[in-house]
N, CA, C and O atoms as a Maestro MAE file, in Angstrom:
{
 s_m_m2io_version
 :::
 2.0.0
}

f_m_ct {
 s_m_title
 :::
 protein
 m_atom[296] {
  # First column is atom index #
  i_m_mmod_type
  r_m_x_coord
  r_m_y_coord
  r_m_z_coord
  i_m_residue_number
  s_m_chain_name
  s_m_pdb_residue_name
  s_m_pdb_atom_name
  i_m_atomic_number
  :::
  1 25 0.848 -1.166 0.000 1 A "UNK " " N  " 7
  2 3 0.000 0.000 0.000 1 A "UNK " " CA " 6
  3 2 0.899 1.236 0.000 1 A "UNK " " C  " 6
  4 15 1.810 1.378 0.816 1 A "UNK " " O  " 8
  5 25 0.552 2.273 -1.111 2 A "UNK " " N  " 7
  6 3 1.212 3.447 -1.139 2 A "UNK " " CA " 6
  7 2 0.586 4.639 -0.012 2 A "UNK " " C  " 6
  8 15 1.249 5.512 0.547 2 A "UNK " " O  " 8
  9 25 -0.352 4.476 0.076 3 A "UNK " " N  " 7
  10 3 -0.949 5.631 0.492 3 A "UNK " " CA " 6
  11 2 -2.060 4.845 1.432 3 A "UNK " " C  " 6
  12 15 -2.031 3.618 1.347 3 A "UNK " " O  " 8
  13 25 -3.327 5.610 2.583 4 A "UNK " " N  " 7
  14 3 -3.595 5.159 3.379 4 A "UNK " " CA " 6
  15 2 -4.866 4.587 2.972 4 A "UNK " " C  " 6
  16 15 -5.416 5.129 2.013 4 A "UNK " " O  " 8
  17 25 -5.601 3.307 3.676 5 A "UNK " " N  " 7
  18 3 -7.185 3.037 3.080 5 A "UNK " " CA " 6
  19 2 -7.752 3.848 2.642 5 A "UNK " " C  " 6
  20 15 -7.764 4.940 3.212 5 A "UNK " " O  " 8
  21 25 -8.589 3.602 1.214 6 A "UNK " " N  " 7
  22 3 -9.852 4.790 0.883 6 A "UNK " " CA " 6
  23 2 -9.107 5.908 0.294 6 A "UNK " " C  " 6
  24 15 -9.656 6.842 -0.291 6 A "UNK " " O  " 8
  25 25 -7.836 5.787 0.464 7 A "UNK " " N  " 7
  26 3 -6.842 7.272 -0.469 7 A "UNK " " CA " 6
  27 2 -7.285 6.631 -1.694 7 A "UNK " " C  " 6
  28 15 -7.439 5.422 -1.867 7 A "UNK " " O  " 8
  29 25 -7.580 8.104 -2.995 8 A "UNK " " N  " 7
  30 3 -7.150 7.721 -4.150 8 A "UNK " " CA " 6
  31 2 -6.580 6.552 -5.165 8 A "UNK " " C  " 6
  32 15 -7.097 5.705 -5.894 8 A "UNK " " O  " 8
  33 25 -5.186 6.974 -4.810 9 A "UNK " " N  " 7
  34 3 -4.288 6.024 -5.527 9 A "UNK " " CA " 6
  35 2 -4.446 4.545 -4.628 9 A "UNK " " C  " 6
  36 15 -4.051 3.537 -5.213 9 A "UNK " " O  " 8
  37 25 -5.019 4.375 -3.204 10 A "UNK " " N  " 7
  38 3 -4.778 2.863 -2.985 10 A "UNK " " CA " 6
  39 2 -6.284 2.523 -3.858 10 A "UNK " " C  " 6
  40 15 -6.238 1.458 -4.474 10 A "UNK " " O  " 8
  41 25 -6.746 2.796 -3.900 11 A "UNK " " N  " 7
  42 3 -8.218 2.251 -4.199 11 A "UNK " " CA " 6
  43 2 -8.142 2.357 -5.198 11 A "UNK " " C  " 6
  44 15 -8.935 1.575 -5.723 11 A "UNK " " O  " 8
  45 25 -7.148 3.394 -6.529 12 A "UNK " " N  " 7
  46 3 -6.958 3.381 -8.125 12 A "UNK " " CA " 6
  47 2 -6.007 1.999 -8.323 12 A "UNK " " C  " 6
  48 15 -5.870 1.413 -9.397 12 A "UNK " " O  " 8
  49 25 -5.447 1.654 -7.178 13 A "UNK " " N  " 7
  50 3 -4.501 0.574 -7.983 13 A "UNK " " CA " 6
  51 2 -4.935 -0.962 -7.701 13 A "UNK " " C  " 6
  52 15 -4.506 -1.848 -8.439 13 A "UNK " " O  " 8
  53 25 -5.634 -1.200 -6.821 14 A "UNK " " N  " 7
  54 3 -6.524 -2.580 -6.006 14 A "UNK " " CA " 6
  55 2 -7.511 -2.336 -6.978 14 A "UNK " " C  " 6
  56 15 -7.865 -3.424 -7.431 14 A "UNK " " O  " 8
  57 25 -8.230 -1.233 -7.606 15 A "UNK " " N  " 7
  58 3 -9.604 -1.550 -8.728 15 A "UNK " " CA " 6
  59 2 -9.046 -2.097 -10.341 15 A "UNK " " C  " 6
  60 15 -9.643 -2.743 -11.202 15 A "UNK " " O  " 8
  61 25 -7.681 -1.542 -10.309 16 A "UNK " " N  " 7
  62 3 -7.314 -1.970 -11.724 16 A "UNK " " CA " 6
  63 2 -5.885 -2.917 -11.778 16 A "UNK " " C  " 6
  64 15 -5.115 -2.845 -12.735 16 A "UNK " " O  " 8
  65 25 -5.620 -3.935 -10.444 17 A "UNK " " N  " 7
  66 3 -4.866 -4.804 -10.311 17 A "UNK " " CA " 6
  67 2 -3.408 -4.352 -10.522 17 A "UNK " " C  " 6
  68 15 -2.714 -5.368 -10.577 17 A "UNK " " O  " 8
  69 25 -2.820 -3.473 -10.632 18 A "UNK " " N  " 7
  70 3 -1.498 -3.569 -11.386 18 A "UNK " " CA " 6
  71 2 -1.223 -2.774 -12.202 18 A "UNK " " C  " 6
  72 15 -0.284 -2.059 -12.551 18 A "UNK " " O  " 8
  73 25 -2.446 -3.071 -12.518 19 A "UNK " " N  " 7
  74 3 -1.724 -2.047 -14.841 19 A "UNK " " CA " 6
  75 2 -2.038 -1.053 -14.384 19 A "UNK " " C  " 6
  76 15 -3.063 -0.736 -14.987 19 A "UNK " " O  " 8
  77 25 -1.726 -0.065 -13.425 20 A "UNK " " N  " 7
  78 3 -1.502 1.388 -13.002 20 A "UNK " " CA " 6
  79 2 -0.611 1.513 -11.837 20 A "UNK " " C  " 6
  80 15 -0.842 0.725 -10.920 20 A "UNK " " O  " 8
  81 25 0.393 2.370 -11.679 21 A "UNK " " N  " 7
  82 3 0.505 2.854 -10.377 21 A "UNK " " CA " 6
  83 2 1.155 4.198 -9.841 21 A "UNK " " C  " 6
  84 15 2.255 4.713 -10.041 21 A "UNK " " O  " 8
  85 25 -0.081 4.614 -8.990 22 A "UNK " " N  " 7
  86 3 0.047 5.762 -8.985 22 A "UNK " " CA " 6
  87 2 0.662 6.061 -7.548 22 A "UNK " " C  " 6
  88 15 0.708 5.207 -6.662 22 A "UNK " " O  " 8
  89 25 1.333 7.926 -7.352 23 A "UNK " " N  " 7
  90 3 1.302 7.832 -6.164 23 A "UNK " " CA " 6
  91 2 1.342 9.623 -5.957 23 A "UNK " " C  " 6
  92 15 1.714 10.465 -6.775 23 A "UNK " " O  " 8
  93 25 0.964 9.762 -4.953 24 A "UNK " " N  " 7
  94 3 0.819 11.292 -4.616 24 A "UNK " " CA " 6
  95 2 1.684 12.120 -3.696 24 A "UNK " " C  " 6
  96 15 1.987 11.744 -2.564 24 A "UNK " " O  " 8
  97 25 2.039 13.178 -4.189 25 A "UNK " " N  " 7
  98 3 3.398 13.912 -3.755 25 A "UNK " " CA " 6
  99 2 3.074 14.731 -2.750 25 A "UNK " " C  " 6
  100 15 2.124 14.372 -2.054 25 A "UNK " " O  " 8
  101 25 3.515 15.562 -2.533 26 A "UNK " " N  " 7
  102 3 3.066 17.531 -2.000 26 A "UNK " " CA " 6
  103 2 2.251 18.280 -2.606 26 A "UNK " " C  " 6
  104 15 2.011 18.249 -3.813 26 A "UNK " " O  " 8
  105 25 1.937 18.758 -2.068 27 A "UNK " " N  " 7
  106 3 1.231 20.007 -2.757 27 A "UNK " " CA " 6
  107 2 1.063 20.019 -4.394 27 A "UNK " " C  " 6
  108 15 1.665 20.461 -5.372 27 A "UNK " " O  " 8
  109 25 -0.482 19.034 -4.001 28 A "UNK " " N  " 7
  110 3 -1.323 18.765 -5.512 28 A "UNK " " CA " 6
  111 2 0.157 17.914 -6.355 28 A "UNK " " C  " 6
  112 15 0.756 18.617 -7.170 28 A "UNK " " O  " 8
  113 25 0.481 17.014 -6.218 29 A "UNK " " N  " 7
  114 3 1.563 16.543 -7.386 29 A "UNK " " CA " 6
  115 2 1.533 14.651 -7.514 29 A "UNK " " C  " 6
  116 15 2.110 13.860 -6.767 29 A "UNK " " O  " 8
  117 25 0.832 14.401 -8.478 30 A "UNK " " N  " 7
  118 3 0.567 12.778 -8.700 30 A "UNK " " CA " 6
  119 2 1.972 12.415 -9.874 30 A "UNK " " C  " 6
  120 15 2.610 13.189 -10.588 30 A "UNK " " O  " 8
  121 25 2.085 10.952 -9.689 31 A "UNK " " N  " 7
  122 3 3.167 10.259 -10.430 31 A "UNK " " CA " 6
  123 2 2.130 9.052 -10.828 31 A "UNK " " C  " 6
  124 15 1.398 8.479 -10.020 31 A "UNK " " O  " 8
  125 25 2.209 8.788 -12.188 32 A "UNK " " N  " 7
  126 3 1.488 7.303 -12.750 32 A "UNK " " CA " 6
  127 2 2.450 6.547 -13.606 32 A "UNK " " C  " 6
  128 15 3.175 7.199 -14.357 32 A "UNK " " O  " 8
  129 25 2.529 5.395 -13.582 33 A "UNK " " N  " 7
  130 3 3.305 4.597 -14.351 33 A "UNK " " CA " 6
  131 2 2.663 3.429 -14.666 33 A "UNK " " C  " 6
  132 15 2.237 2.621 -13.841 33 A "UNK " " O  " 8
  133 25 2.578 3.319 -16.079 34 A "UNK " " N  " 7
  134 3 1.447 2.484 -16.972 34 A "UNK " " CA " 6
  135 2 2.346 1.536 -17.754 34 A "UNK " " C  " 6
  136 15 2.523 1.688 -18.963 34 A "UNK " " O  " 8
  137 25 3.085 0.254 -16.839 35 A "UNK " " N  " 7
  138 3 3.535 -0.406 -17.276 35 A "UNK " " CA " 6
  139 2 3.825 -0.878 -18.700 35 A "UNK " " C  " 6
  140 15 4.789 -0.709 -19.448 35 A "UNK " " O  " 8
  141 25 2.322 -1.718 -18.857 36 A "UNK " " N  " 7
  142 3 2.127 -1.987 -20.026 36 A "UNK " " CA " 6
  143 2 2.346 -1.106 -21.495 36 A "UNK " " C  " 6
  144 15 2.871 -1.316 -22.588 36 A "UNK " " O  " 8
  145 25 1.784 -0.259 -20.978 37 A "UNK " " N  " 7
  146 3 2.216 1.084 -22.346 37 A "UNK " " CA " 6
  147 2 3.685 1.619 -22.473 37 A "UNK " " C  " 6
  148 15 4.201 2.014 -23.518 37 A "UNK " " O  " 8
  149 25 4.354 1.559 -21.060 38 A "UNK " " N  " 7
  150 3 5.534 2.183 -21.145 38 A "UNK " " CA " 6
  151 2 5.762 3.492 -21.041 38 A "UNK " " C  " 6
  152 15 6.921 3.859 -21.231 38 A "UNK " " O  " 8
  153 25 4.899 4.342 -20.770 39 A "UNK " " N  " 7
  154 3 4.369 5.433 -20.027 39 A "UNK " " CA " 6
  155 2 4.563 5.829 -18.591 39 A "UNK " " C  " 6
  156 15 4.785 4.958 -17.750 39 A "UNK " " O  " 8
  157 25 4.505 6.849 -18.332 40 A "UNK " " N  " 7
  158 3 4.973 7.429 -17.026 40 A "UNK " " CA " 6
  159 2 3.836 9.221 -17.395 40 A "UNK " " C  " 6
  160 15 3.386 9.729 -18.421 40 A "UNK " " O  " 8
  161 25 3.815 9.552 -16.103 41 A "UNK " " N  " 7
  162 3 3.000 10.326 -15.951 41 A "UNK " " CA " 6
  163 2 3.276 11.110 -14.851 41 A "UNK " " C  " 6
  164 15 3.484 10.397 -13.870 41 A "UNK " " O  " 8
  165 25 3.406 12.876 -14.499 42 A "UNK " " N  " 7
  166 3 3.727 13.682 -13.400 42 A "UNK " " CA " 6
  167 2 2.674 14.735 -13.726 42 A "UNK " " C  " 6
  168 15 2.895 15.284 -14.806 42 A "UNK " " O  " 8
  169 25 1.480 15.209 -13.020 43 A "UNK " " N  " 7
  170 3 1.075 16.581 -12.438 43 A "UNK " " CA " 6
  171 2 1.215 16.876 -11.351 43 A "UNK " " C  " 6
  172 15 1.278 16.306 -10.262 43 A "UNK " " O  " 8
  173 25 1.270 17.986 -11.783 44 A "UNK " " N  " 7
  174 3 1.130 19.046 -10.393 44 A "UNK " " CA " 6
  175 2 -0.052 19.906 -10.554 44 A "UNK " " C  " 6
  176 15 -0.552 20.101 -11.662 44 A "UNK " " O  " 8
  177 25 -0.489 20.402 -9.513 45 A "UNK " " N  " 7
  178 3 -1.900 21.064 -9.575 45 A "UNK " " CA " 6
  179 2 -0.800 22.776 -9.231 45 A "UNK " " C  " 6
  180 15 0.177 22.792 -8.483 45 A "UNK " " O  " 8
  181 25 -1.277 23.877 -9.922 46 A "UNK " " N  " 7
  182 3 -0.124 25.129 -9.001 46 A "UNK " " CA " 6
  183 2 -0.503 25.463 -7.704 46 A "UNK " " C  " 6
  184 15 0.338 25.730 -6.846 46 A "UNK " " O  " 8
  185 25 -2.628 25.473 -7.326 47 A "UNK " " N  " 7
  186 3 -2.445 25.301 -6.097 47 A "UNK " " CA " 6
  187 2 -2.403 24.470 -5.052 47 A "UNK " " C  " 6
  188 15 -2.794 24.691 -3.905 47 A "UNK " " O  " 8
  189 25 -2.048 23.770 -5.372 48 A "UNK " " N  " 7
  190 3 -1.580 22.217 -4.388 48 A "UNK " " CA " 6
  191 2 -2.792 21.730 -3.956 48 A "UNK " " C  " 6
  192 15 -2.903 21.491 -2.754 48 A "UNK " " O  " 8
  193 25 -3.868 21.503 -4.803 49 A "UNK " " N  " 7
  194 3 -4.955 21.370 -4.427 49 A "UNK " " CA " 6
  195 2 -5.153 19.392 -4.620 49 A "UNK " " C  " 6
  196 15 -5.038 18.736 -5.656 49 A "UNK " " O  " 8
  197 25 -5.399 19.012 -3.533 50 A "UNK " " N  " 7
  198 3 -5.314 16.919 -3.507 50 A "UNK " " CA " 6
  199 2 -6.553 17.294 -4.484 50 A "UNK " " C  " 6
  200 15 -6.255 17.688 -5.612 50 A "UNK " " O  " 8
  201 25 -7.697 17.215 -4.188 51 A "UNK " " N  " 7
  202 3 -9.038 16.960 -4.915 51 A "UNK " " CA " 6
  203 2 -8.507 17.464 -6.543 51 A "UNK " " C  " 6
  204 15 -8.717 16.706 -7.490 51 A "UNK " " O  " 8
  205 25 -8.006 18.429 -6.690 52 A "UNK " " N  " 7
  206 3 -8.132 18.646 -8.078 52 A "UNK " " CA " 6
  207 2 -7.087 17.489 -8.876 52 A "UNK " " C  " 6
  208 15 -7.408 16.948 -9.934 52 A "UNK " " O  " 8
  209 25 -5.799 17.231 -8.161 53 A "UNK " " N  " 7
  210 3 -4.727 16.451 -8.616 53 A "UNK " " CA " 6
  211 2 -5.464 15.246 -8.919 53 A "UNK " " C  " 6
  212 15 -5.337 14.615 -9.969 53 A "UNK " " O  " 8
  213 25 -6.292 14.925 -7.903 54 A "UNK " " N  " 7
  214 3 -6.766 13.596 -8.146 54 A "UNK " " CA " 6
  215 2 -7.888 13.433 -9.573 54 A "UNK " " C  " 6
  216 15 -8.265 12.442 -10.198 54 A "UNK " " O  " 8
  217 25 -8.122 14.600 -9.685 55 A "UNK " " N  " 7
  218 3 -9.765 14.354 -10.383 55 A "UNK " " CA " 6
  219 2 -8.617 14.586 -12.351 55 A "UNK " " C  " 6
  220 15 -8.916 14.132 -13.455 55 A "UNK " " O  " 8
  221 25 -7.814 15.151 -12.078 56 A "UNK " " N  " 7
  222 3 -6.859 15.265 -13.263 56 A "UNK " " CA " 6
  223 2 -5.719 13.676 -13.541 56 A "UNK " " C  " 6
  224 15 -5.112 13.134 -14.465 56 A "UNK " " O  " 8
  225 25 -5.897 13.539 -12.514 57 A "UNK " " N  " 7
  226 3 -5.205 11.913 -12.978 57 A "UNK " " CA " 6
  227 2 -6.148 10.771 -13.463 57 A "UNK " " C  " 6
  228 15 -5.974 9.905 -14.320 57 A "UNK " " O  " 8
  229 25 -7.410 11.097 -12.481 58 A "UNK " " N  " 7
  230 3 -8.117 9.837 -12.866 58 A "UNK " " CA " 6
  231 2 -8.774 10.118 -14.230 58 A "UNK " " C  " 6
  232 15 -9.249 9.115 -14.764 58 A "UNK " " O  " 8
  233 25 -8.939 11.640 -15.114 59 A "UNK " " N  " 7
  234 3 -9.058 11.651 -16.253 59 A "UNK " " CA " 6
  235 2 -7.860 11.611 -17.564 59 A "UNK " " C  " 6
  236 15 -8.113 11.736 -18.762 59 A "UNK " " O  " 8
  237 25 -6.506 11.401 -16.933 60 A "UNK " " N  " 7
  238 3 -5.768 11.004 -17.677 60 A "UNK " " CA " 6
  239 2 -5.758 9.714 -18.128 60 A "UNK " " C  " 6
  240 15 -5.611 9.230 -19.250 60 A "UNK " " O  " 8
  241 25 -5.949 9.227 -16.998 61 A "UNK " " N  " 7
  242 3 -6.123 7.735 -16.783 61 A "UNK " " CA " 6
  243 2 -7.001 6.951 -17.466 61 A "UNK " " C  " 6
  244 15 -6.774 5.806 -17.859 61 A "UNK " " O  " 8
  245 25 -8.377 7.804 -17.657 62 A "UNK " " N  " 7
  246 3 -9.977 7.227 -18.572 62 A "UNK " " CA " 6
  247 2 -8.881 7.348 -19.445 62 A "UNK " " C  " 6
  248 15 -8.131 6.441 -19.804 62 A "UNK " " O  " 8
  249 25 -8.846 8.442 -19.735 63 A "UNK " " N  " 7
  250 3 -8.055 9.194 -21.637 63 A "UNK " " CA " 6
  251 2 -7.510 8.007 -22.299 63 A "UNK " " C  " 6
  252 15 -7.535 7.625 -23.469 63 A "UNK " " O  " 8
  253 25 -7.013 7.534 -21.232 64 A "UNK " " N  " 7
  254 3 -6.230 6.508 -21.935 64 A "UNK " " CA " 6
  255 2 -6.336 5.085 -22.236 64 A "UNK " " C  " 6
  256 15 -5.758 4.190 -22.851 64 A "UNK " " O  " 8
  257 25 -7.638 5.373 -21.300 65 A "UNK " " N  " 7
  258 3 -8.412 3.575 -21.677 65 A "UNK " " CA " 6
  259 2 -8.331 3.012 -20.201 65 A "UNK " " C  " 6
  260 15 -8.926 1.952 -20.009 65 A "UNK " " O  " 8
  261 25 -7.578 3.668 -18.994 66 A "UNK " " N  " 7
  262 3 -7.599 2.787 -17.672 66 A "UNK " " CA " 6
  263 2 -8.243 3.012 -16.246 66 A "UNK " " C  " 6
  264 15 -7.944 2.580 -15.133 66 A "UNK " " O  " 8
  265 25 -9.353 3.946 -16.752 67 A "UNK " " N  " 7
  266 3 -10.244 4.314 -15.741 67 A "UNK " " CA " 6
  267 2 -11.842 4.111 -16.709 67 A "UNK " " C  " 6
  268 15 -12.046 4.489 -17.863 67 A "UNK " " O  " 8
  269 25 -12.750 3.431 -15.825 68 A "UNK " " N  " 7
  270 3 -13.950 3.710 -16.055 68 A "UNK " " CA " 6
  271 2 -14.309 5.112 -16.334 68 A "UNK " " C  " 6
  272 15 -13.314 5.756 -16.665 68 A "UNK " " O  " 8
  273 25 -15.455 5.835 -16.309 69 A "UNK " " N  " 7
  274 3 -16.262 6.788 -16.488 69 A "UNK " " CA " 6
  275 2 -16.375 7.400 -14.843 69 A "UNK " " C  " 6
  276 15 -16.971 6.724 -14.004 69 A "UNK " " O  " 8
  277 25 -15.833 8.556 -14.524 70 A "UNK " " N  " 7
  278 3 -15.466 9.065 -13.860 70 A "UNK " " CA " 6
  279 2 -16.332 8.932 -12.666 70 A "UNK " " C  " 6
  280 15 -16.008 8.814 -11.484 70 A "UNK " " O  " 8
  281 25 -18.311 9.008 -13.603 71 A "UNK " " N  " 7
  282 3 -19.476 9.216 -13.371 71 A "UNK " " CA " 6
  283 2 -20.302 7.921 -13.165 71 A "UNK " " C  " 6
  284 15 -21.480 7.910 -12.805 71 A "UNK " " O  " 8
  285 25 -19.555 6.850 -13.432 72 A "UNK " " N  " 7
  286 3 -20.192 5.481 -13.459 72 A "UNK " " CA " 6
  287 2 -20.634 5.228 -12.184 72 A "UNK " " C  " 6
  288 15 -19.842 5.627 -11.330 72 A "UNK " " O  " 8
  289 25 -21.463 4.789 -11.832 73 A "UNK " " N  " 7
  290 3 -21.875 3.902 -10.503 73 A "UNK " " CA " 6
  291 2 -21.256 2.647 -10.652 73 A "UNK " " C  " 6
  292 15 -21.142 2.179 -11.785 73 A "UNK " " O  " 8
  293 25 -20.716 1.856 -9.376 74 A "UNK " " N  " 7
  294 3 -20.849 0.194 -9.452 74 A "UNK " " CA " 6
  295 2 -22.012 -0.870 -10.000 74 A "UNK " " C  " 6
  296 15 -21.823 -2.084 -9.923 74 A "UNK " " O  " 8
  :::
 }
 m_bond[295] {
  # First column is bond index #
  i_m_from
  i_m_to
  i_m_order
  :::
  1 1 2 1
  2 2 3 1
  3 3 4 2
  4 3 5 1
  5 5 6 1
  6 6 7 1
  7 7 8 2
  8 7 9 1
  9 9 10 1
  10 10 11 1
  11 11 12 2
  12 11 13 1
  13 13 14 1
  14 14 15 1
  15 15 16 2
  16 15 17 1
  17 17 18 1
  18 18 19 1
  19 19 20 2
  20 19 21 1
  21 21 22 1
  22 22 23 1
  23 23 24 2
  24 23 25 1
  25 25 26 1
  26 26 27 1
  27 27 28 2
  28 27 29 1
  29 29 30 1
  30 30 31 1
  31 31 32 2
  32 31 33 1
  33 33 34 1
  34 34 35 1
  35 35 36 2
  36 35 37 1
  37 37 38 1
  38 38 39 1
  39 39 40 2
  40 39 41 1
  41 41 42 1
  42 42 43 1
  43 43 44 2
  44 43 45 1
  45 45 46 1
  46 46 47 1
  47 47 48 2
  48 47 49 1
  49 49 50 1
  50 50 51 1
  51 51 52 2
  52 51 53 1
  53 53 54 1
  54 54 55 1
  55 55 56 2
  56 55 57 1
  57 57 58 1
  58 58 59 1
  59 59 60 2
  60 59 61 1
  61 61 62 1
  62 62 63 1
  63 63 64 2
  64 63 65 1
  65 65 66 1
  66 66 67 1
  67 67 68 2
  68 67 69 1
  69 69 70 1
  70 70 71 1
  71 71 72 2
  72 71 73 1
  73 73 74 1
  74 74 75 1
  75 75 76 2
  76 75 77 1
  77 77 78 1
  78 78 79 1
  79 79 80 2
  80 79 81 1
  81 81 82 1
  82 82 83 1
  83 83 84 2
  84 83 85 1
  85 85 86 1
  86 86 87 1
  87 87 88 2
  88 87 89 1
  89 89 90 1
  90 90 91 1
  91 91 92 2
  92 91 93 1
  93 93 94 1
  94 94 95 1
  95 95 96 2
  96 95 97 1
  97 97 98 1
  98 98 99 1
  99 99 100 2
  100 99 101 1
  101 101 102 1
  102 102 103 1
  103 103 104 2
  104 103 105 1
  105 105 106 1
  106 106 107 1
  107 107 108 2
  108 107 109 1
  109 109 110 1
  110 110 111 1
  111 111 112 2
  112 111 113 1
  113 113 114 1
  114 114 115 1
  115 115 116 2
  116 115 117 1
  117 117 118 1
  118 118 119 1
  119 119 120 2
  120 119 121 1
  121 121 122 1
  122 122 123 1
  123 123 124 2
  124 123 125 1
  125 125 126 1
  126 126 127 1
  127 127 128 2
  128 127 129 1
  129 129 130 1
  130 130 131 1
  131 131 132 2
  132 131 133 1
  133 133 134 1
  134 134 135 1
  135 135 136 2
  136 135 137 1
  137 137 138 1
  138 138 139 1
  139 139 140 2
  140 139 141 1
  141 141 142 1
  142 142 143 1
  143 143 144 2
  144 143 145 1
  145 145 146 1
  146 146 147 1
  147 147 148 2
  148 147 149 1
  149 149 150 1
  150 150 151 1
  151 151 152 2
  152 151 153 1
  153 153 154 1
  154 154 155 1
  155 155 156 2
  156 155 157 1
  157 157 158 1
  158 158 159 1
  159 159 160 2
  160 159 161 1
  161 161 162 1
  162 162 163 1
  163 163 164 2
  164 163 165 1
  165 165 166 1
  166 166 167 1
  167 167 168 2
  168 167 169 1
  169 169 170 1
  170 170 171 1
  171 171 172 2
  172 171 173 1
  173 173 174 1
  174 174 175 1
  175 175 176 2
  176 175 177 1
  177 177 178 1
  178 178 179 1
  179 179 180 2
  180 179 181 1
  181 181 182 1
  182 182 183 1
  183 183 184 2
  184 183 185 1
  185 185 186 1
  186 186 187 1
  187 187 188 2
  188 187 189 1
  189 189 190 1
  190 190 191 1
  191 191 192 2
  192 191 193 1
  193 193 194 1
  194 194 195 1
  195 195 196 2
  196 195 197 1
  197 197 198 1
  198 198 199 1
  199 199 200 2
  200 199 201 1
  201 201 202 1
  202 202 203 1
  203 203 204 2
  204 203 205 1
  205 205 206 1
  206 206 207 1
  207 207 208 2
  208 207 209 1
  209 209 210 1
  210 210 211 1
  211 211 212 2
  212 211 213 1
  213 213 214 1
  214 214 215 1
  215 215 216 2
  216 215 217 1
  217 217 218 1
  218 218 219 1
  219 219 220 2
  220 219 221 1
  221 221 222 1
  222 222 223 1
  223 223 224 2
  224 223 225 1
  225 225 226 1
  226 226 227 1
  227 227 228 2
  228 227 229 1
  229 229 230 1
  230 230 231 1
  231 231 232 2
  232 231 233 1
  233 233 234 1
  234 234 235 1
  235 235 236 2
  236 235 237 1
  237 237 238 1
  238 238 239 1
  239 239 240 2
  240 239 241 1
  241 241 242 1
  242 242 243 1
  243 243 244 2
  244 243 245 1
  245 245 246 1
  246 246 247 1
  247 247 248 2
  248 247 249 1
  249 249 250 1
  250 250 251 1
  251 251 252 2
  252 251 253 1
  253 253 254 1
  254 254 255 1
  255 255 256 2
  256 255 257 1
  257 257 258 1
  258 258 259 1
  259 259 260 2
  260 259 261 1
  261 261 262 1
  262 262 263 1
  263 263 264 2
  264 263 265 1
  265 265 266 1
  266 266 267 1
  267 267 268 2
  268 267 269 1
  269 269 270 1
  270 270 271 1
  271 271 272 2
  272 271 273 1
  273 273 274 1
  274 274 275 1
  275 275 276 2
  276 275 277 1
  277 277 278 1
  278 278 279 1
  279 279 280 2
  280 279 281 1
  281 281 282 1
  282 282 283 1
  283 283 284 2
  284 283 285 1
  285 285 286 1
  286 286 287 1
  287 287 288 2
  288 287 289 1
  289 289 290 1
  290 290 291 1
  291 291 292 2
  292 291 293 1
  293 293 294 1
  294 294 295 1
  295 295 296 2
  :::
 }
}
């Protein structure tokens, strides 16, 4: 576990097994690394904002085919 229960990135990487992994910095700043593609990934939010960092990764992440619909229900 990178980060604590119910964080973001633990619950982005236990829903999609592996083929993501993310992890969260300081002030608004995520890291993703997409094995399979060979890809790597860094934002930063400028105001160090967690909620926004997060809501910008997990749409990088759809973008690219490895997140559901942001809006989906279970």
């Amino acid at each position: 576990m990178l980060a604590g229960e119910k964080r973001f990135e633990t619950v982005l990487m236990e829903t999609l097994k592996g083929d993501v992994i993310v992890k969260s910095g300081a002030e608004g700043v995520y890291v993703a690394i997409l094995p399979s593609l060979g890809y790597g990934a860094a934002l930063k939010i400028n105001d160090g904002s967690a909620h926004a960092s997060e809501v910008a990764c997990g749409a990088l992440l759809q973008h690219l085919g490895y997140c559901p619909s942001l809006h989906e229900s279970p």
